[in-house]
N, C-alpha and C positions, 0 to 999 in steps of 0.2 A: 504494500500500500504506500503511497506518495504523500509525504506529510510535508513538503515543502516544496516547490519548484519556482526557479528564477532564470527564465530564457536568457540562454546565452552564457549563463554564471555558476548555478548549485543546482542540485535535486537531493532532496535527503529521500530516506522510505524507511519501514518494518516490517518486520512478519507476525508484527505480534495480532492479528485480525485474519481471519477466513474471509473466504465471500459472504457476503451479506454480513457485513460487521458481525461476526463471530471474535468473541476473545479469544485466544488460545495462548498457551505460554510461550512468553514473547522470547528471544532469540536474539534478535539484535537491530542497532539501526545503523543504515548506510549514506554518508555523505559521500558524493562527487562532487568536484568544485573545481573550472576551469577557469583561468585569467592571466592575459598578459601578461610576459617576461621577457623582457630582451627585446629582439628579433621572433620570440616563440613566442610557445603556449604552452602555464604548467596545468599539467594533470596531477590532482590529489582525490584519494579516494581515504576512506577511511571506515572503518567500523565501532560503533560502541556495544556494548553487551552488557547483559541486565547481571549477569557474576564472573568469577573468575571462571566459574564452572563450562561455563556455556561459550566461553571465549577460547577455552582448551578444546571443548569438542569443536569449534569451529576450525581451530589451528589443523587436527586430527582428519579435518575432512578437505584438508588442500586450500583454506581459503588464502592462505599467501601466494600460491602457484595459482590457482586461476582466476583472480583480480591482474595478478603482476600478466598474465597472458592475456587479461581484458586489455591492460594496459598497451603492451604489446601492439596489439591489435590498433587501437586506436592510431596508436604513432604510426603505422603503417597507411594506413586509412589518411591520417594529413598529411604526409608523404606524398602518397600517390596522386594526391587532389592538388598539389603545386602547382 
């Protein structure tokens, strides 16, 4: 779910909601946040997590390798749009 979006700048979200507003135990929340640097553009992503607990099983389920390949990805993508 998208609990903040600013075209152009940030999106945060959660998982802590089902469809049709169902609560369910929340997980974590995700910022992306793009903005001029230099000649570029930084990319920062980040997560926050409701414990330490839930921040380890995220570590355990790859989420540094597949944000850092999201990432990846993207610079690829403004790359190729030069």
């Amino acid at each position: 779910m998208v609990l903040e979006f600013t075209p152009g700048v940030s999106f945060a979200f959660t998982d802590a909601f089902a469809a049709g507003w169902v609560p369910r135990e929340p997980f974590m929340v995700g910022i992306f946040c793009i903005f001029a640097e230099g000649q570029g553009t930084r990319y920062r992503a980040c997560a926050r997590h409701w414990s330490a607990e839930t921040m380890k099983q995220h570590e355990e389920m790859g989420f540094m390798e597949g944000w850092g390949a999201v990432a990846n990805q993207l610079k690829e993508l403004a790359e190729a749009s030069r």
